[in-house]
C-alpha positions as CSV (number, residue, x, y, z in Angstrom):
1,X,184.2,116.8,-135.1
2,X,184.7,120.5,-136.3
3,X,181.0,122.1,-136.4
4,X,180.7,124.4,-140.0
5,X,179.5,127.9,-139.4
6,X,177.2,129.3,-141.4
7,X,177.8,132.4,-143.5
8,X,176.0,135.4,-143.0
9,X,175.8,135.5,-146.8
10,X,174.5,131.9,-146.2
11,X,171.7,133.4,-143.8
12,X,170.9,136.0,-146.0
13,X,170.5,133.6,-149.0
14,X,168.3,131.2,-147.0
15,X,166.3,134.5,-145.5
16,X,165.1,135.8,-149.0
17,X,164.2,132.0,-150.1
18,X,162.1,132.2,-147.2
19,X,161.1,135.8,-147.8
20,X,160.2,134.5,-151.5
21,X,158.1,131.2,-150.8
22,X,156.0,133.4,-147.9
23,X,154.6,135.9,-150.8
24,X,154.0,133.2,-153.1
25,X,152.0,131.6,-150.2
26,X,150.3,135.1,-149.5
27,X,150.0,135.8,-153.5
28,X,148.0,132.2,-153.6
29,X,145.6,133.3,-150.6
30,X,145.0,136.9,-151.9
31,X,143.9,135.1,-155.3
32,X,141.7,132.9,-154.0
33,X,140.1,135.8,-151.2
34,X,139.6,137.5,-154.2
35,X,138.1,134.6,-156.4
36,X,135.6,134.0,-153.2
37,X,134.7,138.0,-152.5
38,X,133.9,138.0,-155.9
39,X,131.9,134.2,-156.0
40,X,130.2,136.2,-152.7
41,X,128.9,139.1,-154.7
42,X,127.6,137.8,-157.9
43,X,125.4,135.1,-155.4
44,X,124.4,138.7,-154.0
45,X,123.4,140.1,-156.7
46,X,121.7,137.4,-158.3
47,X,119.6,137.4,-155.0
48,X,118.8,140.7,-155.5
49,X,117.8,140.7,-158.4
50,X,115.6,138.0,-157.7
51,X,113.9,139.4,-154.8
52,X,113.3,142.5,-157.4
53,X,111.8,140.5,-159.7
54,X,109.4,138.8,-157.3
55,X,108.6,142.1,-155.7
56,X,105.5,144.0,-156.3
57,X,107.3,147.3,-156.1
58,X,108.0,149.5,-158.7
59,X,112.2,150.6,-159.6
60,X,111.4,154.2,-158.8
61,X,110.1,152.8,-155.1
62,X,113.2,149.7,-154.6
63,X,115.3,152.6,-155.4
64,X,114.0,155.4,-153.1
65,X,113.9,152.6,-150.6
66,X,117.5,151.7,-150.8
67,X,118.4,155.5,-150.8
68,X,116.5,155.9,-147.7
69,X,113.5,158.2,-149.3
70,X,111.1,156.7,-147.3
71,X,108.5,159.0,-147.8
72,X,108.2,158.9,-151.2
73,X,107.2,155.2,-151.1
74,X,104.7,155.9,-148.1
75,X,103.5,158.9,-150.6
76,X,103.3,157.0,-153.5
């Protein structure tokens, strides 16, 4: 039996079929990080706002606090 080699063109044709299908497999995962990161923040947020509301503090003191202006809560 004679054995058929393969091309190099054939290589190179089977190469960028793989080349292809790997960055449709990476564009699907990048999507659906992206879907999740973004799923992740808005649940962040909402909590945050949530805790604001609950919160006895004033906007002026949440945001000195997040800036790191701890003494103008203490002083205030």
């Amino acid at each position: 039996m004679a054995r058929r080699t393969v091309t190099l063109d054939e290589k190179i044709e089977r190469a960028q079929a793989e080349v292809v299908s790997a960055k449709e497999r990476y564009d699907r995962a990048l999507d659906e990080l992206e879907k999740l990161l973004t799923k992740r923040q808005e649940l962040e947020n909402k909590e945050l706002i949530k805790a604001f509301i609950a919160s006895n503090k004033s906007l002026a003191e949440v945001m000195a606090f997040l800036n790191g202006n701890s003494n103008e809560i203490n002083e205030g």
